[in-house]
C-alpha positions in Angstrom: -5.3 -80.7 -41.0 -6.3 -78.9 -37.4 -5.2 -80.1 -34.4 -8.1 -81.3 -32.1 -8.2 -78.6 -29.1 -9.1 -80.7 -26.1 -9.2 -79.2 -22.5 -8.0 -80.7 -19.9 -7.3 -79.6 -15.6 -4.7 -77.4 -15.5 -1.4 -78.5 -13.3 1.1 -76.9 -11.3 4.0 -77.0 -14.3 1.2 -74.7 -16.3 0.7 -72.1 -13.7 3.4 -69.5 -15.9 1.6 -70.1 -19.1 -1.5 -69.3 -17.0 -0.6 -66.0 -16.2 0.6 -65.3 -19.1 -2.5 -65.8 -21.1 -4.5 -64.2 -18.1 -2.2 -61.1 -18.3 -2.2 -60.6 -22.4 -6.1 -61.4 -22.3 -6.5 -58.5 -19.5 -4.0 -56.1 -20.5 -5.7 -54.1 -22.8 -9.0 -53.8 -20.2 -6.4 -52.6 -17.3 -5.3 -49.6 -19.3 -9.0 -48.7 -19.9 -10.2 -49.2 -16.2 -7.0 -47.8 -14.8 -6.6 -51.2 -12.5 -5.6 -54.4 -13.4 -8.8 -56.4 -13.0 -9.2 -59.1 -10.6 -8.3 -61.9 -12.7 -4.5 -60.4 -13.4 -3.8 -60.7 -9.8 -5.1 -64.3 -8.5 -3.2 -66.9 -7.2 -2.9 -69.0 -9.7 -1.1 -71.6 -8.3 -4.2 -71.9 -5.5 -7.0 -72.2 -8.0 -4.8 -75.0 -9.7 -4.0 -76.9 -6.9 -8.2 -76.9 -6.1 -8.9 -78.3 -9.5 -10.4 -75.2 -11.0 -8.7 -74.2 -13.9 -9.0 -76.1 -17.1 -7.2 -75.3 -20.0 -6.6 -75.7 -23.8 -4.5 -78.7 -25.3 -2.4 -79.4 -26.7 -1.6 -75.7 -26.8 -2.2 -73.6 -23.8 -3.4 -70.8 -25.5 -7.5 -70.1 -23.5 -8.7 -71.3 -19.8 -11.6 -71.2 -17.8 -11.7 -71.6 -14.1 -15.0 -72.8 -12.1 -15.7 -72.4 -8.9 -18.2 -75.1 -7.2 -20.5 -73.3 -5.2 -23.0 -75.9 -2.9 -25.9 -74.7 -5.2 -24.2 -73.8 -8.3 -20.6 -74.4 -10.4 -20.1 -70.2 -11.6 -17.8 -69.2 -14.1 -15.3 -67.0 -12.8 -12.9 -66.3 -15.5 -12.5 -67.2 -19.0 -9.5 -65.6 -20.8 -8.1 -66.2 -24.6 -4.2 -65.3 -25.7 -5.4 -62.8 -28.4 -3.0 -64.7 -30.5 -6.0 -67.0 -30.3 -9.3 -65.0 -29.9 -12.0 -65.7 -32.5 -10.9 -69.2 -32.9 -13.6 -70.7 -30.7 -11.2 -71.4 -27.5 -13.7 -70.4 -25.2 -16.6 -71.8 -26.7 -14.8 -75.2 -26.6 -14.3 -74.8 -22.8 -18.3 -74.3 -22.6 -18.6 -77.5 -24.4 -16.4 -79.6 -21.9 -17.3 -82.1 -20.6 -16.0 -81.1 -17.1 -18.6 -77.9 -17.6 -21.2 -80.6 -18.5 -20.7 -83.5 -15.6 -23.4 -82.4 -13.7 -26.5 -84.3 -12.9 -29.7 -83.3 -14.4 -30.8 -81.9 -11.1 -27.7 -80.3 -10.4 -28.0 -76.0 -10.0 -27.5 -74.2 -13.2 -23.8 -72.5 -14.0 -23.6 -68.6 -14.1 -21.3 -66.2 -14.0 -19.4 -65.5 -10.6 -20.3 -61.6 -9.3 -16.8 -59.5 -9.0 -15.2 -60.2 -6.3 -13.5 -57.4 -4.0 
């Protein structure tokens, strides 16, 4: 039997596992691009002490992190461990109902633009 993946805020006691999905998720893409992207090098323990990351549970194994905007919630990262790529972990955080609260009304979500 599979384990239900739920995902849940992230807190400060899951900041390491954080990076450490972050930085097996981007490794690969730094050694292409020749820098490590953007994500590799946030503060981490910032964007979880705002409420913005949300992760997988019961293991930590993908994340997303949202950034509220006044006219729009963007999606500013969304790494997998490749451990667990093409097991759905991202999809699940699409279908969360954190990405969902929004009113009716409410601006649509998109993808943040890179950030320098």
């Amino acid at each position: 039997m599979e384990t239900e993946v739920r995902i849940r805020p992230a807190v400060p006691a899951d900041r390491r596992a954080v990076e450490e999905v972050v930085e097996a998720a981007y490794a690969p893409w730094a050694e292409v691009i020749g820098v490590r992207p953007l994500p590799m090098v946030a503060d981490y323990a910032a964007l979880i002490a705002a409420g913005r990351v949300h992760v997988t549970a019961p293991a930590l194994d993908a994340l997303i992190v949202l950034v509220p905007e006044p006219d729009a919630l963007y999606v500013d990262n969304v790494a997998v461990a490749p451990a667990a790529q093409g097991r759905g972990s991202a999809a699940r955080s699409w279908r969360s109902p954190r990405t969902r609260r929004a009113p009716p009304d409410s601006p649509p979500c998109g993808s943040s633009p890179t950030r320098r």
